[in-house]
C-alpha positions as CSV (number, residue, x, y, z in Angstrom):
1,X,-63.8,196.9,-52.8
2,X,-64.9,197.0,-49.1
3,X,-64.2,193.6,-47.0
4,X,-67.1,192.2,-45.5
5,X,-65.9,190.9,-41.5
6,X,-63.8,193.5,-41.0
7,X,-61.0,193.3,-38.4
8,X,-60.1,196.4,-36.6
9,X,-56.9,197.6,-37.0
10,X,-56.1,197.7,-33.0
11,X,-56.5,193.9,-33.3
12,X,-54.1,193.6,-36.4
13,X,-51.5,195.0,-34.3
14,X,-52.4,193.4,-31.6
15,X,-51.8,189.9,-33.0
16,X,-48.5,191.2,-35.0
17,X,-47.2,191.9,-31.4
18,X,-47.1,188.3,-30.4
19,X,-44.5,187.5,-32.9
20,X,-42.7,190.3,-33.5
21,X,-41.1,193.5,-31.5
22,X,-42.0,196.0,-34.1
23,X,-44.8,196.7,-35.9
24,X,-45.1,199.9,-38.4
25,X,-48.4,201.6,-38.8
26,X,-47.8,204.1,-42.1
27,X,-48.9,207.6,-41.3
28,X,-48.9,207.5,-37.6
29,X,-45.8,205.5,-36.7
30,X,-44.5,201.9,-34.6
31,X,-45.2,200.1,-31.7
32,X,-42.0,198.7,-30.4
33,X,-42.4,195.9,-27.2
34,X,-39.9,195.4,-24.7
35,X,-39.5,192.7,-22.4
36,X,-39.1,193.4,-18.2
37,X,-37.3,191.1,-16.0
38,X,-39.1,189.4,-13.2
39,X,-38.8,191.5,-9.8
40,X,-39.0,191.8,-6.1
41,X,-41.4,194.8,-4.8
42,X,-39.8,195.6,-1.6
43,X,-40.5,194.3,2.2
44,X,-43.2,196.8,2.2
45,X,-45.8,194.9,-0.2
46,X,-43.5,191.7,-0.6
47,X,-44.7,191.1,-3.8
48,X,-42.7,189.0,-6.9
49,X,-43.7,190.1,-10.4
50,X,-43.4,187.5,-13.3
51,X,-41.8,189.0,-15.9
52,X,-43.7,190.7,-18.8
53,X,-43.8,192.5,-21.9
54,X,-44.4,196.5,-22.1
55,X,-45.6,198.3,-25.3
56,X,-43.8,201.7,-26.6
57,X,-44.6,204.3,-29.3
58,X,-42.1,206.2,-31.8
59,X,-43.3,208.5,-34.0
60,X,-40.6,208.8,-35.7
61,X,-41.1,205.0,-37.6
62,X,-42.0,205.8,-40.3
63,X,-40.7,203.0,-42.8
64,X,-43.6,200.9,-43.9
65,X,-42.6,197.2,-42.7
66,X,-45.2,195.7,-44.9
67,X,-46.5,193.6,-41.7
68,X,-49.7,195.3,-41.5
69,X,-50.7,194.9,-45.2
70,X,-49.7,191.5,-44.8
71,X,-52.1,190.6,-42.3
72,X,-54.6,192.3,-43.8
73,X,-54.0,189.6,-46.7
74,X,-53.7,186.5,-44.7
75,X,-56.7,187.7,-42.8
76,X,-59.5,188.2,-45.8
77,X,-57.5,186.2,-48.2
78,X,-57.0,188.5,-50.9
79,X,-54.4,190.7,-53.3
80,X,-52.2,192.9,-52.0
81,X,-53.8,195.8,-53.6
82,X,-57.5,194.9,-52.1
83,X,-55.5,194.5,-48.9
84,X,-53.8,197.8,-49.0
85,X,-56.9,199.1,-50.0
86,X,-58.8,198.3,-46.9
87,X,-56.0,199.1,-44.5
88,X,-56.0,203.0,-46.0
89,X,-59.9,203.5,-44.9
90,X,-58.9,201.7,-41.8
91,X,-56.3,204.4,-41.2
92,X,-58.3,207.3,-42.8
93,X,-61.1,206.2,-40.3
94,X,-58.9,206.0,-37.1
95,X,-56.7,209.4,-38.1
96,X,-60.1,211.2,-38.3
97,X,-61.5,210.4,-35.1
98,X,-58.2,211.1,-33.9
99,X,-58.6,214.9,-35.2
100,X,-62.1,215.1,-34.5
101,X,-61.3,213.7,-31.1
102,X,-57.9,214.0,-30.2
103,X,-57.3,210.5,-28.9
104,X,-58.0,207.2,-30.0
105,X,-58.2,203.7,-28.2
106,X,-56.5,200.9,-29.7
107,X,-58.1,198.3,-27.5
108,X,-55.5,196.1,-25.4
109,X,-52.9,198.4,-26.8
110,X,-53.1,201.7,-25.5
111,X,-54.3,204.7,-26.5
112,X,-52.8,207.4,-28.9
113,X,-53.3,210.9,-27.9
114,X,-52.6,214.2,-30.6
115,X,-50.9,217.0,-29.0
116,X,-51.2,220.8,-30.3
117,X,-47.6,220.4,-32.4
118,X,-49.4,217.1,-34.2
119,X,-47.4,215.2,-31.8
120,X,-48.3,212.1,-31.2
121,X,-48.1,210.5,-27.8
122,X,-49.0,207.1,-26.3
123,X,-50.2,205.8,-23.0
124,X,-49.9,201.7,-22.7
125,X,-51.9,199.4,-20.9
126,X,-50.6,198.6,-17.3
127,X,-50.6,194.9,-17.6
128,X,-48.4,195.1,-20.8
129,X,-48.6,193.3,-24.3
130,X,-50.0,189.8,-24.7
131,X,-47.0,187.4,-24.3
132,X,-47.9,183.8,-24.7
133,X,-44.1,182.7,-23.5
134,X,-45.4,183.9,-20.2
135,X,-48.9,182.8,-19.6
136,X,-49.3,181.4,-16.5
137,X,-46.9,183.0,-14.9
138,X,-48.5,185.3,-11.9
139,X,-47.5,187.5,-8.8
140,X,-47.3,185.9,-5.1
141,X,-46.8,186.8,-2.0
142,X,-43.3,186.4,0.0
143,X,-43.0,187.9,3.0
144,X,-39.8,188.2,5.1
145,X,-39.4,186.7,8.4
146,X,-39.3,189.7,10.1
147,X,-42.3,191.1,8.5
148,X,-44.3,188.1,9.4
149,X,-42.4,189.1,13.0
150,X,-43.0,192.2,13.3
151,X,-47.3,191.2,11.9
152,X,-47.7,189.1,14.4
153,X,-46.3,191.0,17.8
154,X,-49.0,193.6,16.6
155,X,-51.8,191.2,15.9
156,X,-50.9,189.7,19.6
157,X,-51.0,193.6,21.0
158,X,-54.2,193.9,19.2
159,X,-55.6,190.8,20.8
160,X,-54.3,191.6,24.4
161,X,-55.6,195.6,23.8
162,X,-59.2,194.1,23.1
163,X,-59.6,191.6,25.7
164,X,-58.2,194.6,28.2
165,X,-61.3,196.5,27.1
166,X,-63.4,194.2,27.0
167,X,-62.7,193.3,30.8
168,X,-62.5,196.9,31.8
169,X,-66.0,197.4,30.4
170,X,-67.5,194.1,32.0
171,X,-65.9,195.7,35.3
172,X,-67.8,199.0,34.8
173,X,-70.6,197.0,33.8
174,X,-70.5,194.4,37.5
175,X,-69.7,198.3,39.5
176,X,-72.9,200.0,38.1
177,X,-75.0,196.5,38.7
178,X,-73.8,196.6,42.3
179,X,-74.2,200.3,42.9
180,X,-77.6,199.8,41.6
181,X,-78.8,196.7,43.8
182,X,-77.3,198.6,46.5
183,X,-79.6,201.5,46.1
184,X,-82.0,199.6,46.0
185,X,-81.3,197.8,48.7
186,X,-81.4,201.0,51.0
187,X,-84.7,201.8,49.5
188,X,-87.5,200.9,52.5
189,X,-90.7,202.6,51.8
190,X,-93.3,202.7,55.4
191,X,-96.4,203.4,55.7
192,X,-97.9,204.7,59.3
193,X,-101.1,202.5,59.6
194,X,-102.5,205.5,61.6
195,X,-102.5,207.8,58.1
196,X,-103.2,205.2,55.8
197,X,-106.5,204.8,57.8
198,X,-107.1,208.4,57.8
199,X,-106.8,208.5,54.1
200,X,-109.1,206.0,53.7
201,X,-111.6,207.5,55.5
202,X,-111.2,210.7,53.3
203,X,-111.3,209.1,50.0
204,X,-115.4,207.7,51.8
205,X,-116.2,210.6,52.7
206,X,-115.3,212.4,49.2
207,X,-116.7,209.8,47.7
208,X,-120.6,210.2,49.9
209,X,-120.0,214.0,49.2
210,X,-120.1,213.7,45.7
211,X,-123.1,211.2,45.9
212,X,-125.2,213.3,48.0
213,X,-124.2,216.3,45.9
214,X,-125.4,214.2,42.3
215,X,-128.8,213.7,44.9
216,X,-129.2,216.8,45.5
217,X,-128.8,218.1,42.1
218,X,-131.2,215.4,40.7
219,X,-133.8,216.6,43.1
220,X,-133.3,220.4,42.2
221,X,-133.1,220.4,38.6
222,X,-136.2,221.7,38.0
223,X,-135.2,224.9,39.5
224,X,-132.1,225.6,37.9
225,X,-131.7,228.9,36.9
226,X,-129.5,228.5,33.8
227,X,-131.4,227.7,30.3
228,X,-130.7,224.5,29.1
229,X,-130.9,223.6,25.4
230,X,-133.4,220.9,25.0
231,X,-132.9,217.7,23.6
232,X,-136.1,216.6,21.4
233,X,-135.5,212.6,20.9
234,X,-135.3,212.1,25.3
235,X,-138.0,214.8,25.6
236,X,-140.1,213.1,23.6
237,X,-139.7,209.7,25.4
238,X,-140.2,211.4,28.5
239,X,-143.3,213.4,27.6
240,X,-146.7,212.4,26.1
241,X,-149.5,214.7,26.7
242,X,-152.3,213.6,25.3
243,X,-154.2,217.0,25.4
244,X,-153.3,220.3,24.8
245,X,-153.1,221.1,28.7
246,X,-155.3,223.7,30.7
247,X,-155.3,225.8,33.5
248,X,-157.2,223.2,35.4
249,X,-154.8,220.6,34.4
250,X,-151.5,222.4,35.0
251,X,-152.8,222.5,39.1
252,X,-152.5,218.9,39.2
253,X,-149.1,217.2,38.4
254,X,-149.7,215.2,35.0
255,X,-148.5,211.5,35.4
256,X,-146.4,210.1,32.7
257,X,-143.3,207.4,32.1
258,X,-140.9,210.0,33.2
259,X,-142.5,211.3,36.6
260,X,-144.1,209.2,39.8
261,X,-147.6,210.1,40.9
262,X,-147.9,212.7,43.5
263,X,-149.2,211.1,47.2
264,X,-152.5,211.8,47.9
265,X,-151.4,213.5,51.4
266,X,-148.4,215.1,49.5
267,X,-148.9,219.1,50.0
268,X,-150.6,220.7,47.0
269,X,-148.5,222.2,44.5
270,X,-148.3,226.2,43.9
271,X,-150.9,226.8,41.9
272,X,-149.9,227.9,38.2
273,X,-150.7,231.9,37.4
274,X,-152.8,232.0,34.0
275,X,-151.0,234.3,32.6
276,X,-148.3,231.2,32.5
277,X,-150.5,229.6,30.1
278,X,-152.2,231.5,28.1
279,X,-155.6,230.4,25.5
280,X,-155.1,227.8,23.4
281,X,-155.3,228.3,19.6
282,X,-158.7,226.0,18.7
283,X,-157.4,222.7,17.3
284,X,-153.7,223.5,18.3
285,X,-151.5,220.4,18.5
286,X,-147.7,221.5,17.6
287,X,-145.9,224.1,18.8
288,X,-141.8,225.2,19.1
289,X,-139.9,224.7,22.3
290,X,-136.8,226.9,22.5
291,X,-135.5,226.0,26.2
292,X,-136.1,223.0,28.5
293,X,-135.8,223.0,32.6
294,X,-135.8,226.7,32.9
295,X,-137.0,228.5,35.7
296,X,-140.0,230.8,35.8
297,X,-137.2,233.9,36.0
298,X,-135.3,233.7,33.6
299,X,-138.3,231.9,30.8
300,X,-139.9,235.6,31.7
301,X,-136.7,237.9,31.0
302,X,-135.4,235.7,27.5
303,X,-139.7,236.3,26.6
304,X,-139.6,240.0,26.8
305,X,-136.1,240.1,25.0
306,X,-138.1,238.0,22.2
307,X,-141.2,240.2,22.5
308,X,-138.7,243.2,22.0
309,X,-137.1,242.1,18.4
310,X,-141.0,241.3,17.2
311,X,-141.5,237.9,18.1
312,X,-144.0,238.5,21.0
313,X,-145.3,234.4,21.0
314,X,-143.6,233.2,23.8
315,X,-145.2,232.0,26.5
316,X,-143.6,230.1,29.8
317,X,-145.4,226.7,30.6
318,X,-144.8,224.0,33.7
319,X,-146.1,220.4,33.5
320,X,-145.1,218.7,37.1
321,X,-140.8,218.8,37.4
322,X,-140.5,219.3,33.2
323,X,-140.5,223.9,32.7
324,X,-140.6,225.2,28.9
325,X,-140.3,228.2,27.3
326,X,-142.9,227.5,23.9
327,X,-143.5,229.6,21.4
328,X,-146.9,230.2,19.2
329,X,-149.1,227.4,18.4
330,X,-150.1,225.4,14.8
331,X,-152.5,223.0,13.6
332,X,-150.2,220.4,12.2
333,X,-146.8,219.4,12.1
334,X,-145.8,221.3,8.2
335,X,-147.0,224.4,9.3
336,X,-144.9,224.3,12.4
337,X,-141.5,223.2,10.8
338,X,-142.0,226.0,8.0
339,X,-142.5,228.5,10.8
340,X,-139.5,227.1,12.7
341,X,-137.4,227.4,9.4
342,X,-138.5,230.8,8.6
343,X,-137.8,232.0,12.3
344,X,-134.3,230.1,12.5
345,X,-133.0,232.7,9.5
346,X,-134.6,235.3,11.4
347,X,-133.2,235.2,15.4
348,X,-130.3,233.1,16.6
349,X,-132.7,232.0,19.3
350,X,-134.6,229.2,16.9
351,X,-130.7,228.0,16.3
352,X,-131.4,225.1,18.8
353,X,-135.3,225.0,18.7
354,X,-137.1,221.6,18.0
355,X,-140.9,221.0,17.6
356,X,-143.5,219.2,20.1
357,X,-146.4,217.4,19.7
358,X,-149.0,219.0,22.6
């Protein structure tokens, strides 16, 4: 029969211990208690210990007390065979692990340890065996006068070491303050009215040549010799011709949102080559742009590099200020984007190109 509520055997021993010295485990051996004086640590620590119990192993006990059966009885109330029963498995159990293993905790005891010889040895607990004689009883402090001495000269050193830094840094602290406020004191900055007027001055005058310059370069724009790459949605604001322009019509500056009518007395304008302009296709109203404010030079030289890969549809045309370099002509809108597509996958040149409405 196998007790239900089982009590370990560490805590069987464990209670055993409070009333007796001895106490025989059969198979393994006893746990013998002895009892320590009360004692004084030393001036170092200063500490005084109560006195307490301390736990011991001997192997060599071997003579079954009949204590540990008999709590086993008392504790599930039964025979002394059932009891003797239960405290076998118990051991079997705990001498098992202790092979398997080769130590076993007997909690608030110690632990057992199997050596290679099957000796057994035992570490015990620091604070010692349970003793209920003692409770209560703990360490305190007592400190010798000349420890508490000896504490407090070095606690005052400590004290007098810190506020000697502390002053030697606020001293460093008030010298680099003063050495500062003194540098600045001996900073004067002057400034010679004479050269401060002359740099005024220069900053005007930079200032007008840059104007005039942006002037200048507004006015002349139309003769820049560098090919610019259009930008359709401002172009479009700017220009609206109504017509497919003509020789006739080229002569005479057009007048639109972006340009101011030419003076009546204003000196006639060169007159524009046909060649510039060549005949319209009948019905022509779109045609691809692939340069914007160019001169007449350099429209001329990017047309015969065209002309020499095979696209020989360029033609250079003026209206007023606003110079284009156009190429071919189409009927409507579709037909021109499908053209610029194809000619985009065919010369870098249609990269940038866009499409006007003539």
């Amino acid at each position: 029969m196998y007790l239900c509520g089982m009590i370990s055997i560490a805590r069987h021993i464990e209670l055993l211990l409070l009333e007796h010295d001895c106490v025989i485990v059969p198979g393994l051996g006893g746990f013998i208690t002895n009892h320590a004086d009360a004692r004084y640590t030393g001036e170092e620590e200063g500490l005084f210990l109560p006195p307490y119990r301390t736990i011991g192993f001997n192997q060599q006990l071997q003579v079954n007390d009949g204590l540990l059966v008999q709590s086993y009885m008392a504790a599930y109330d039964t025979s002394y065979p059932a009891a003797n029963l239960q405290m076998e498995k118990d051991l079997e159990k705990m001498m098992n692990e202790l092979e398997m293993k080769g130590e076993y905790e007997l909690e608030n005891i110690g632990i057992i340890k199997k050596g290679l010889n099957q000796n057994i040895s035992f570490i015990s607990p620091e604070t010692g065996a349970l003793t209920p004689s003692l409770y209560g009883l703990y360490s305190y402090e007592m400190k010798s006068l000349q420890r508490v001495i000896k504490e407090k000269d070095i606690e005052q050193n400590l004290q007098a070491a810190a506020s000697m830094h502390i002053a030697q840094q606020e001293k460093e602290t008030s010298k680099k303050a003063a050495e500062q406020e003194t540098k600045r004191g001996d900073v004067t900055i002057h400034f010679n009215r004479r050269w401060l007027d002359v740099g005024i001055a220069a900053a005007a005058a930079v200032l007008l040549f840059f104007c005039f310059s942006y002037l200048v370069m507004n006015q002349t724009n139309g003769n820049s010799d560098t090919i610019v790459a259009a930008f359709p949605t401002m172009d479009k604001v700017a220009i609206k011709p109504a017509k497919p322009a003509t020789v006739q019509q080229v002569a005479t500056p057009a007048k639109n949102e972006a340009e101011k009518p030419v003076p009546a007395k204003a000196e006639p304008a060169k007159a524009i080559e046909a060649e510039e302009i060549p005949a319209q296709v009948e019905n022509a109203r779109f045609a691809i742009v692939l340069a914007t404010y160019v001169s007449q030079d350099n429209a001329e030289k990017f047309i015969k590099d065209l002309a020499k890969e095979g696209l020989s549809e360029g033609r250079y045309v003026k209206n007023g200020k606003v110079s284009r370099v156009l190429y071919s002509e189409y009927a409507d809108e579709s037909a021109a984007q499908q053209a610029l597509n194809k000619l985009r996958q065919q010369n870098a040149a249609f990269a940038e190109a866009w499409i006007l409405e003539l």
